[in-house]
C-alpha positions as CSV (number, residue, x, y, z in Angstrom):
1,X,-4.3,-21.8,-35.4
2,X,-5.7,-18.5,-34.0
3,X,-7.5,-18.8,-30.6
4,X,-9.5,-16.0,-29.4
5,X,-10.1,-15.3,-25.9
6,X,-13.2,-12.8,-24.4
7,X,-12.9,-11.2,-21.2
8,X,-16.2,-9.5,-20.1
9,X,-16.5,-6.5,-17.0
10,X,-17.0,-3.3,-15.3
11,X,-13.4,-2.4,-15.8
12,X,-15.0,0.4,-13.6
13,X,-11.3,2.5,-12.4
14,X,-8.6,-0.1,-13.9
15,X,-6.1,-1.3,-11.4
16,X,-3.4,-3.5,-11.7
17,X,-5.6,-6.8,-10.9
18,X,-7.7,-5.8,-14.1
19,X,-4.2,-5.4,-15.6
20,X,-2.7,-8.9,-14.4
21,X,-6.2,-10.8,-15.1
22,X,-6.2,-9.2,-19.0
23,X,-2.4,-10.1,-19.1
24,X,-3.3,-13.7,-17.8
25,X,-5.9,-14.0,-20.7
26,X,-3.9,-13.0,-23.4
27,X,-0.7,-15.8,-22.4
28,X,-4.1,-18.1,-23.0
29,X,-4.9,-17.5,-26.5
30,X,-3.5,-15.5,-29.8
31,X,-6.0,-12.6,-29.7
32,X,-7.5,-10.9,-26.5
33,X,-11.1,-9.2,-27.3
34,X,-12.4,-7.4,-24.0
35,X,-16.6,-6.4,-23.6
36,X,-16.4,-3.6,-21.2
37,X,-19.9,-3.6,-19.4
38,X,-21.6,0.2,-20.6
39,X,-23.2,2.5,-17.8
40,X,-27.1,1.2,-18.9
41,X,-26.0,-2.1,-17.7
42,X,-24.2,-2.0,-14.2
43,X,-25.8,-2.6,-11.0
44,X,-23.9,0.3,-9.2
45,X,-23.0,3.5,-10.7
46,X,-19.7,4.0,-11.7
47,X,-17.9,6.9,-11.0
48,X,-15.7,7.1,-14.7
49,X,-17.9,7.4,-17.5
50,X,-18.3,4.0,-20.1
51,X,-15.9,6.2,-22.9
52,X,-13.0,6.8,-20.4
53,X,-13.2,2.7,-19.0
54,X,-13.5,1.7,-22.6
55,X,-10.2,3.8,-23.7
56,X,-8.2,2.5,-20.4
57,X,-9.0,-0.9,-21.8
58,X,-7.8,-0.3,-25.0
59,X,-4.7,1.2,-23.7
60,X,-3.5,-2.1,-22.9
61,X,-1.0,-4.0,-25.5
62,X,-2.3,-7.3,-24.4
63,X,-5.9,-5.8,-25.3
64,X,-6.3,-6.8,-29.4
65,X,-9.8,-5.2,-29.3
66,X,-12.5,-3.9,-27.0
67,X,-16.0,-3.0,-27.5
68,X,-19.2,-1.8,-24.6
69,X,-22.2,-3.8,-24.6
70,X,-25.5,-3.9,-23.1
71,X,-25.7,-7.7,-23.0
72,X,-25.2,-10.2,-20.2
73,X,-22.2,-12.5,-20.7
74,X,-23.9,-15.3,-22.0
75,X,-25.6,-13.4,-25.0
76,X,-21.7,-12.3,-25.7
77,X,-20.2,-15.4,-26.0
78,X,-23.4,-17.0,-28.0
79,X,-22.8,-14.2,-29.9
80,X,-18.9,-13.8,-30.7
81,X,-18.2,-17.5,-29.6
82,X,-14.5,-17.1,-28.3
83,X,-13.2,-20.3,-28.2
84,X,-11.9,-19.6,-24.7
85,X,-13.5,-17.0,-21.9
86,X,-11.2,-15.9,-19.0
87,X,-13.0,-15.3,-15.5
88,X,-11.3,-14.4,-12.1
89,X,-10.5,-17.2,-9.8
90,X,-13.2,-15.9,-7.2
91,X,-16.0,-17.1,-10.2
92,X,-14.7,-21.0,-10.2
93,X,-16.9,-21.8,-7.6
94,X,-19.9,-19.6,-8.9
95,X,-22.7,-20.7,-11.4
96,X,-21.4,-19.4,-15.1
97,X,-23.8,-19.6,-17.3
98,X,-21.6,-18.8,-19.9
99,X,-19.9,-22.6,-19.6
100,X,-23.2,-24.4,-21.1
101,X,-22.9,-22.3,-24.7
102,X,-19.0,-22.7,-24.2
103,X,-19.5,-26.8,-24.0
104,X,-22.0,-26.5,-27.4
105,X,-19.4,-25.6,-29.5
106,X,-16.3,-26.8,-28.3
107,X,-15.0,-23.4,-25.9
108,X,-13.2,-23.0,-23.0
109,X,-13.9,-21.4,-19.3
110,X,-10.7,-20.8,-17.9
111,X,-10.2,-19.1,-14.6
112,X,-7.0,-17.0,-13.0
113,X,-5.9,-14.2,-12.0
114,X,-2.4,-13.3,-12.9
115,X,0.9,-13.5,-11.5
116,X,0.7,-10.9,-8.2
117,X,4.3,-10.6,-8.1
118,X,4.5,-8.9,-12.1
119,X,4.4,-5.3,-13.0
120,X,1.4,-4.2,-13.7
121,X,2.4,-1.2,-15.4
122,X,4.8,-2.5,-17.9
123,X,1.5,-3.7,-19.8
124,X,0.2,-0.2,-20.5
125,X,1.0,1.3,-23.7
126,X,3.2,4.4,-23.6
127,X,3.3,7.1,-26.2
128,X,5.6,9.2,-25.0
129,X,9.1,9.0,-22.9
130,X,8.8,8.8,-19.3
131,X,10.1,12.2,-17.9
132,X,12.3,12.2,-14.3
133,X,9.5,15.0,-13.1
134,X,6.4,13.4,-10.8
135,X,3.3,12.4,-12.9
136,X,0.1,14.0,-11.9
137,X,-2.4,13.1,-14.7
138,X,-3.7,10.1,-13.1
139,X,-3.5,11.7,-9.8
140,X,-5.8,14.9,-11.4
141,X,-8.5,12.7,-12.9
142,X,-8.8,10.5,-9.5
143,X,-9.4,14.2,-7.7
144,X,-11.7,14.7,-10.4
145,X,-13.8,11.8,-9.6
146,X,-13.4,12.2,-6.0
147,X,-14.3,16.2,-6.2
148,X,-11.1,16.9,-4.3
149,X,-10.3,20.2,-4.6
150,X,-7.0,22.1,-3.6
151,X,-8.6,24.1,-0.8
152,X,-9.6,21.4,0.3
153,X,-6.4,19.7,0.7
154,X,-4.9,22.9,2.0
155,X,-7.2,23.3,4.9
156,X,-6.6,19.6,5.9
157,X,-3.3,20.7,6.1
158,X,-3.7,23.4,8.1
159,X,-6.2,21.2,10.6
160,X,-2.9,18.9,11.0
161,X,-1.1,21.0,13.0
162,X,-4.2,20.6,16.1
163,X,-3.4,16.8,15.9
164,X,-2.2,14.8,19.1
165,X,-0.8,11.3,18.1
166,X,0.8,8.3,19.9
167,X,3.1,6.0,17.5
168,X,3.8,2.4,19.0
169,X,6.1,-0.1,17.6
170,X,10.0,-1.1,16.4
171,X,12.3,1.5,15.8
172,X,14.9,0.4,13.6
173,X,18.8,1.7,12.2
174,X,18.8,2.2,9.3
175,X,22.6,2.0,7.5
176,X,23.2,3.0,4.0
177,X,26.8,2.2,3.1
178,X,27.7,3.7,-0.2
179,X,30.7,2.3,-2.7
180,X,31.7,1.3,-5.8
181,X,30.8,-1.9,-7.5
182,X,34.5,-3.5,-8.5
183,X,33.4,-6.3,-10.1
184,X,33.0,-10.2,-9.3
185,X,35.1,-12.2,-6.9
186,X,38.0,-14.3,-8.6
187,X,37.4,-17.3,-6.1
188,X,33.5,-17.3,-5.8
189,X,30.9,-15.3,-7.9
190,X,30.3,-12.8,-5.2
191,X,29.6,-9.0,-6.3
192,X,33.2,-7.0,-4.5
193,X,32.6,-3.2,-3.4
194,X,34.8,-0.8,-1.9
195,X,32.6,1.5,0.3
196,X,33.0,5.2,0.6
197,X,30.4,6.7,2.1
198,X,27.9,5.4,5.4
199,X,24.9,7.2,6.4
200,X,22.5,6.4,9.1
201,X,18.7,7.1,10.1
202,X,16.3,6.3,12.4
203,X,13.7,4.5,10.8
204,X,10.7,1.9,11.5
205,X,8.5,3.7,14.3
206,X,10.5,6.2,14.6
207,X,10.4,7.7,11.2
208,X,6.4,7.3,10.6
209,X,6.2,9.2,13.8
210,X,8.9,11.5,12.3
211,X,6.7,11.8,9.5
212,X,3.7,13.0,11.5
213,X,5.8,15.4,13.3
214,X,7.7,17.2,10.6
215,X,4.3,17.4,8.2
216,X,2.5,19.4,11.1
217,X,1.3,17.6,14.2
218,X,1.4,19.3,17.6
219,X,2.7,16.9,19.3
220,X,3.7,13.2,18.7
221,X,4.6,10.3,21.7
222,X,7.2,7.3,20.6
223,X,6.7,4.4,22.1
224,X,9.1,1.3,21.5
225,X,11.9,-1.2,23.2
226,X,15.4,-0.8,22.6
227,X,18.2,-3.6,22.9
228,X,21.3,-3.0,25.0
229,X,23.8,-1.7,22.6
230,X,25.3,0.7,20.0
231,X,22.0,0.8,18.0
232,X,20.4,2.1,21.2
233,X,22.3,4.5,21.9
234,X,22.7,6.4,18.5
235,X,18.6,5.8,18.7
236,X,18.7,7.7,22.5
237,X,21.2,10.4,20.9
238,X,19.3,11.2,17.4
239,X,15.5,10.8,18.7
240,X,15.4,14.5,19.4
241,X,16.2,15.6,15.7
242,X,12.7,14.7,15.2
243,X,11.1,16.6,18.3
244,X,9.6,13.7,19.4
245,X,8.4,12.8,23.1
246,X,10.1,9.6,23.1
247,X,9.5,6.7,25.9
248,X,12.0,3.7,25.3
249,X,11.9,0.8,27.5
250,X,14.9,-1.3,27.7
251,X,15.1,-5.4,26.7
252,X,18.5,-7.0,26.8
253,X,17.3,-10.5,25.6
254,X,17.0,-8.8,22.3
255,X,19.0,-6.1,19.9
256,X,17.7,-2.9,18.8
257,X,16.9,-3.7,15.2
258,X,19.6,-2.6,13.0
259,X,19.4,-2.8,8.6
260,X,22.4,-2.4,6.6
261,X,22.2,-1.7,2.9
262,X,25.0,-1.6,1.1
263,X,24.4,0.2,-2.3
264,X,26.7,1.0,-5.3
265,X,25.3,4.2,-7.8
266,X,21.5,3.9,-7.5
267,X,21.1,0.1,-6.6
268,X,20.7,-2.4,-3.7
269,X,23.5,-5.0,-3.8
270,X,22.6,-6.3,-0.2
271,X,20.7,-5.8,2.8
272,X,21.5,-7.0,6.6
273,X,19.2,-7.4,9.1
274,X,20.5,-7.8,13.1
275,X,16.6,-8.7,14.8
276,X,15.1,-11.3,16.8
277,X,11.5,-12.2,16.5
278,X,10.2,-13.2,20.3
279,X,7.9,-11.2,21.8
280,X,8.5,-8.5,24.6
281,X,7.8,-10.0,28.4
282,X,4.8,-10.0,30.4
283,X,6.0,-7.2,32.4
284,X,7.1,-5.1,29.6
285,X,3.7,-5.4,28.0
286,X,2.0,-3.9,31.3
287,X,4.7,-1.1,31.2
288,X,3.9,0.0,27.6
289,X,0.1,-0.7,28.5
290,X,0.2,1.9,31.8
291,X,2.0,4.1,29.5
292,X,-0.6,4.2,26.7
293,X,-3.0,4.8,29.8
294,X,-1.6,7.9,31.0
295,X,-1.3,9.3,27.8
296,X,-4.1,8.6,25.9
297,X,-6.6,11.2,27.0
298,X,-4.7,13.7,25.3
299,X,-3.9,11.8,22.0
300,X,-5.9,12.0,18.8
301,X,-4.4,9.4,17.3
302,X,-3.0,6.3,17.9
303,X,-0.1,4.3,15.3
304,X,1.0,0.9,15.3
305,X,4.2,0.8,13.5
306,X,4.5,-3.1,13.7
307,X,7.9,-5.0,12.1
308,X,7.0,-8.4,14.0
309,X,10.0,-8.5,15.8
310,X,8.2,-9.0,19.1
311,X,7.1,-5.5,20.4
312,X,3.6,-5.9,20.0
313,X,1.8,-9.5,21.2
314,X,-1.8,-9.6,20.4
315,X,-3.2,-9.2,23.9
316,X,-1.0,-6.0,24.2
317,X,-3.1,-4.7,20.6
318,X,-6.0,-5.9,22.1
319,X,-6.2,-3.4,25.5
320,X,-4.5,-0.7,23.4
321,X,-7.4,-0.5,20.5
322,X,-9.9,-1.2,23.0
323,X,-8.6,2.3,24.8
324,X,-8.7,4.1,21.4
325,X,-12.9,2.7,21.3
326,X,-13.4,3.8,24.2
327,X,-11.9,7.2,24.0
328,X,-13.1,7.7,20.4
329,X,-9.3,8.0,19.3
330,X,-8.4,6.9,15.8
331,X,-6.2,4.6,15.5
332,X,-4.5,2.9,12.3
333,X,-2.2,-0.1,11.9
334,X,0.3,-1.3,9.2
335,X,2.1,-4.3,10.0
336,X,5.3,-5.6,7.9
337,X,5.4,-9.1,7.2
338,X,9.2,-10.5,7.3
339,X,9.2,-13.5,4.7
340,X,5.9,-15.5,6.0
341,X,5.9,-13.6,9.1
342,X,3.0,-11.2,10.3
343,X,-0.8,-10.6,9.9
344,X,-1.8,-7.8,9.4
345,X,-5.8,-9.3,9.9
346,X,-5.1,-9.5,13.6
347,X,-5.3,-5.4,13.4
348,X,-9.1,-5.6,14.2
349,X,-11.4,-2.2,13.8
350,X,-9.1,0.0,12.4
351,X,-10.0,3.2,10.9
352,X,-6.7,2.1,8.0
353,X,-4.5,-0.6,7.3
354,X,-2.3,-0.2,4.7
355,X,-0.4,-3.8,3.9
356,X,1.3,-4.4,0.6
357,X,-0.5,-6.8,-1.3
358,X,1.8,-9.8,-0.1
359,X,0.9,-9.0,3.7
360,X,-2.4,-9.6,2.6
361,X,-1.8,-12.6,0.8
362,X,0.4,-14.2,3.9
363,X,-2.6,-13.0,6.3
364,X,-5.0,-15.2,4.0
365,X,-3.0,-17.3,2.9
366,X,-4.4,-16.6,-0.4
367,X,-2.0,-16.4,-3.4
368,X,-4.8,-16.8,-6.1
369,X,-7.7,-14.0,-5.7
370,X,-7.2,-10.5,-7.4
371,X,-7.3,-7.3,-5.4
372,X,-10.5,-6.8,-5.1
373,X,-11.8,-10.0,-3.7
374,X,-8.8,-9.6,-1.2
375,X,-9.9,-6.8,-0.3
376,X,-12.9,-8.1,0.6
377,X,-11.4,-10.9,2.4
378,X,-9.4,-8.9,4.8
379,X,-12.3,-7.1,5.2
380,X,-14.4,-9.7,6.7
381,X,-12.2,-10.7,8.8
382,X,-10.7,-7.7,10.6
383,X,-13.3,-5.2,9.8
384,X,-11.2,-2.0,9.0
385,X,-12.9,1.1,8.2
386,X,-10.1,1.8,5.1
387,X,-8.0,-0.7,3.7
388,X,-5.5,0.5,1.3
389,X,-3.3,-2.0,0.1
390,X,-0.1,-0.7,-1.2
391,X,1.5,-2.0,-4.7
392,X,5.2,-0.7,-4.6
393,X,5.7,1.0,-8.5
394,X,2.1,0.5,-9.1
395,X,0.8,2.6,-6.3
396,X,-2.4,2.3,-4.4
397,X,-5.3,0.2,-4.0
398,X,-8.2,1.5,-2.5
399,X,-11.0,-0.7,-0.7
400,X,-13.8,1.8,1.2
401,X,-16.7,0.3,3.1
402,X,-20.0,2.0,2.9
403,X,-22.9,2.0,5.1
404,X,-25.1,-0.6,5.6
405,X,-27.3,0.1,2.4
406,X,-24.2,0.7,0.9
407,X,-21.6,-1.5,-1.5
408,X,-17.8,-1.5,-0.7
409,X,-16.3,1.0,-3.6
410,X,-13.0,0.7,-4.7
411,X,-10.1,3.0,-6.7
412,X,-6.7,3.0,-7.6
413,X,-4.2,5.7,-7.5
414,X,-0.5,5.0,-9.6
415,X,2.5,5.5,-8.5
416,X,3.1,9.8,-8.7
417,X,6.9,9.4,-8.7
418,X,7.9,6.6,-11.6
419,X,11.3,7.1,-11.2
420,X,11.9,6.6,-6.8
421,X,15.3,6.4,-5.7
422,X,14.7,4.9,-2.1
423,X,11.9,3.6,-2.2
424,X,12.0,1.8,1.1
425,X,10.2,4.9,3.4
426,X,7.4,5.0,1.0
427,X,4.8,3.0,3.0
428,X,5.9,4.8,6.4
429,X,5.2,7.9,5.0
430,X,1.8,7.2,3.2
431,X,0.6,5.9,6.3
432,X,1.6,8.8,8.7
433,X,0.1,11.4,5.8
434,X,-3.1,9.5,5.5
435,X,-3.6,9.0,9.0
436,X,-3.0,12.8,9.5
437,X,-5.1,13.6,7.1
438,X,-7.9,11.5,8.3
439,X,-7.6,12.5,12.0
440,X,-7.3,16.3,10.9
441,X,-11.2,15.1,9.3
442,X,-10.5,14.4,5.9
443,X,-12.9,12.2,3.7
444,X,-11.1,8.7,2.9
445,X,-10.3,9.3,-1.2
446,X,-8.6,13.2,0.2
447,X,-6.1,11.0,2.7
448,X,-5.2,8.6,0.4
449,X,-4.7,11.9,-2.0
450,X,-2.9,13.2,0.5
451,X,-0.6,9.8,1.3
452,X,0.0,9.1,-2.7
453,X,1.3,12.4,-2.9
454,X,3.6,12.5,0.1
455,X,4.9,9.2,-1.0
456,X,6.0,10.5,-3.7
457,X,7.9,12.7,-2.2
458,X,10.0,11.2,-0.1
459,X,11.2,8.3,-2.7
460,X,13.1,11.0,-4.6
461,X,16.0,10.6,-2.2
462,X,18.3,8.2,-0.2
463,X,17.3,7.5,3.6
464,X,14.4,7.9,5.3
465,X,14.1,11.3,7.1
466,X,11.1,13.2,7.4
467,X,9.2,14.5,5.1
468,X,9.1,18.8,5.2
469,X,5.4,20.1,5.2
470,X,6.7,22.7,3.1
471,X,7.6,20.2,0.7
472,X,4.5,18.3,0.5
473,X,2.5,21.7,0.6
474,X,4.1,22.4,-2.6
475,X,3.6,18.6,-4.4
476,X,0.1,19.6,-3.7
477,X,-0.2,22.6,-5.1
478,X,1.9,21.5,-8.3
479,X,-0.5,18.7,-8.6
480,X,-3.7,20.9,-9.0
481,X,-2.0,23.2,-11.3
């Protein structure tokens, strides 16, 4: 028996929560038919043109056919009578007034979202092979709708290197040890590899103010607690590589994070974390705070670089943001959550956040919305001026207040580089670009431009170093060309 299901929306730039709610409504039925709202019959003018939504749509494999309409979505269904109709779980406690025709003949209202933690992507249809080389197509028609031009971008660049910042937060070790997989254990079914290589970085902190220095800042300030031990040390050794003005306070009740990842070829096997999670002392938080205050009338910007392993209490993130108000400093926040630990809501006023969509989740406690409703969410309750939440292979999501006569607006940009080799410096280094950017007085859509691209970048290779402005000037010029 054949059942059909109808979706019905804007579909106005097609992100992976379209992706994962159309996917959702196909596992419901035999035969997916999608009514993409035209231009004559939105609200709010869309940016992509009713052809272009309608053809994304239709790229879809769980998509059997799609078709624009004029007509509300209860003159759809009375019309095509699916027996079931698949809304987003933000509509089940809304009036639908599609559910009375529905219960005249027999139909179904179902409501979900999708599963958050599938791949979006691997539901679009491809045409062609997938190259190694970065993919800009997507990347060119979000410009396009943006009107971001290369100069643009390039005298951004150029603004970058005027910019003051301040980056607070963990620095971590970062250990890469490199072998050959032998095969499983004989006694327990445990992968065996004989390393031959180790590398190490600084990372965390360290490497998103890294970032910031080595893509053109003036001048950047590191400030962060270090352990008692070997960690600390290489960190006091190696800081200097990255012409940073470091200030390291000392906390032997706690080690200086260290990660191991042991890798064979291309791939992960394992990964070792040495942290502790209590927060820094009293005293230590008054230390840091009198340093913020003697350097924050010469910063532009200020960074938290949170990992949750205790460096920055909320009373401490308080008093600093309050200084940033007060001084009219920007200041941006991305905070990692560690299993069910972290929130990245309790970052209040930001200018960005840029949380993966899990941190998001965990700070809501929400595991059912789509993306745009979280967005929304975090929103409301931490009142950020840009909240970009980040979707690993899938790239970007992009949630942008307006003013008060204005609606939120939201894109998506994909992932640029389908084919990262590390890609465990990607958020640190979309965060430091974008913050750049927007301090260096870039419009929102041109830093998250700006972010995606430099992202992209620096997954090509193993370990987190940071990313060469001459290096990202030329991703940008490639991807206008």
């Amino acid at each position: 028996m054949k059942n059909t299901v109808l979706v019905q929306g804007n579909f106005d730039v097609l992100h992976p929560g379209h992706i994962r709610l159309l996917n959702f409504a196909k596992e419901c039925g035999n035969e997916l038919t999608v009514a993409v709202n035209s231009d004559a019959s939105m609200t709010v003018k869309s940016r992509v043109s009713e052809r272009h939504r309608l053809e994304m749509v239709q790229s879809l494999e769980c998509v059997s056919n799609a078709f624009l309409t004029d007509s509300p979505p209860a003159e759809v269904v009375q019309k095509y009578k699916p027996d079931i109709v698949v809304k987003g779980k933000e509509f089940e406690d809304r009036p639908n007034d599609e559910l009375d025709i529905l219960s005249q003949y027999g139909g179904k209202l179902i409501f979900g979202s999708g599963e958050f933690e599938s791949n979006a992507e691997q539901f679009i249809k491809r045409n062609r092979p997938i190259d190694r080389s970065f993919e800009y197509s997507e990347a060119t028609s979000y410009a396009q709708r943006h009107e971001i031009q290369f100069q643009e971008i390039e005298n951004c660049l150029n603004r970058v290197k005027h910019v003051k910042a301040l980056v607070i937060g963990e620095v971590i070790v970062d250990e890469y040890v490199q072998g050959t997989a032998v095969g499983l254990s004989q006694e327990d079914p445990t992968i065996v590899m004989t390393p031959s290589k180790k590398e190490t970085f600084l990372g965390g902190a360290a490497i998103t103010a890294g970032h910031i220095k080595s893509i053109g800042a003036q001048k950047v300030h590191l400030i962060s607690v270090l352990g008692n031990d070997e960690a600390a040390s290489y960190t006091q050794k190696h800081i200097q590589d990255y012409q940073l003005e470091p200030h390291f306070f000392t906390d032997e009740s706690r080690p200086t994070p260290l990660k191991t990842r042991y890798r064979a070829s291309s791939k992960t096997l394992l990964r070792v974390n040495q942290v502790r999670q209590h927060k820094i002392s009293k005293s230590l938080q008054q230390d840091i705070l009198s340093t913020v205050e003697s350097l924050i009338h010469d910063v532009d910007l200020v960074v938290f670089s949170d990992f949750n392993y205790g460096v920055l209490p909320q009373k401490l993130v308080d008093q600093i943001t309050q200084l940033c108000q007060q001084q009219h400093i920007k200041v941006v926040a991305d905070s990692q959550t560690s299993s069910q630990v972290g929130d990245i809501s309790r970052y209040r006023n930001m200018d960005l956040i840029t949380p993966t969509e899990k941190e998001v989740r965990v700070a809501l406690n929400n595991p059912d919305d789509g993306l745009v409703i979280l967005a929304k969410k975090l929103s409301e309750k931490s009142n950020p001026k840009n909240v970009v939440i980040t979707l690993a292979e899938e790239g970007i999501f992009i949630h942008k207040p307006g003013d008060n006569s204005l609606q939120w607006e939201n894109d998506r940009l994909p992932a640029i580089n389908k084919n990262a080799v590390d890609p465990a410096g990607a958020g640190d280094c979309f965060l430091a670009a974008s913050a750049l950017a927007l301090t260096a007085g870039a419009t929102s859509w041109q830093a998250c431009y700006l972010g995606s691209i430099a992202s992209a970048c620096q997954v090509g290779s193993v370990g987190n170093t940071p990313l060469e402005l001459t290096t990202l000037k030329k991703a940008v010029m490639d991807s206008f060309n």
